[in-house]
Every structure is written in structure tokens, then in C-alpha cells.
N, C-alpha and C positions, 0 to 999 in steps of 0.2 A: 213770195215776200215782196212787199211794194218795195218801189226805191224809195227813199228820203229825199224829200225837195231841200236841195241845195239854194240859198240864195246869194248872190253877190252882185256887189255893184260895179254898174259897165266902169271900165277904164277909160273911156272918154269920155261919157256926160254925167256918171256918179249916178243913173237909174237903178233902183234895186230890180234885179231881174230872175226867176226860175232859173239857173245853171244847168241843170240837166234837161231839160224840155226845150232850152234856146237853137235853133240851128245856128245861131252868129255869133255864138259865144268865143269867144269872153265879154262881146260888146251884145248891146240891147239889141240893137236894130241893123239890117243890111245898110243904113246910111253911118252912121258911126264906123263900122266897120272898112269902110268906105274913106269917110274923113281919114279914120289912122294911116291908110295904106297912103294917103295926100301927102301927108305930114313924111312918112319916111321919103316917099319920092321926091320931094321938095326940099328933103336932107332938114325938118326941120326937127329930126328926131337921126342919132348916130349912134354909132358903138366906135367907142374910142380908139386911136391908133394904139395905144398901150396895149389893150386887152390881145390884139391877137400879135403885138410884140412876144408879151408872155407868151401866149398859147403856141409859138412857134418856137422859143426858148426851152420848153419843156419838147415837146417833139424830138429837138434834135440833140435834148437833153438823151432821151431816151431812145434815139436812133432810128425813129419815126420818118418818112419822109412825108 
């Protein structure tokens, strides 16, 4: 049974692309993919200090360490 071609557009330049046949998926191309990883190391993209306040709240909610 063939697969179904999935389409979606990259997350950083909005190109519609094949999803399943992409090696750099989620993004189009190895330069996009590239650009994002800029953007995190440059801290121009973050995951907020709240979120893993929570996610540590619940932890030791539950006796997690």
C-alpha cells in the first residue's frame, strides 16, 4: 500500500513541501533548518521560565525528582 504524500508548509519560510519524503522535515531545506537552530542559539526563540516552573511544581508535586 503506497504511503499518502503528506504536504506542509516549512515553519520558517511557509514553502509547501512533501512531509514524508523530506530528509529536513519539518523545514524545506537543510538552510532553514539551519537558520532555526540560529534563531534558538541567538536566544531569538525561548521556552519561558514559567513553563518548567510548572513542570517542576508538578514533579515534586508527585514525588518525582
Amino acid at each position: 500500500m503506497a504511503e499518502k504524500s503528506i504536504k506542509r508548509p516549512c515553519p520558517r519560510c511557509g514553502t509547501i513541501v512533501n512531509f514524508s519524503e523530506n530528509p529536513f522535515r519539518p523545514f524545506c531545506s537543510k538552510r532553514c533548518k539551519m537558520a532555526d537552530l540560529g534563531s534558538w542559539l541567538k536566544e531569538e526563540y525561548y521556552i519561558s521560565t514559567s513553563f518548567f516552573e510548572v513542570k517542576m511544581e508538578e514533579q515534586i508535586a508527585k514525588g518525582d525528582k
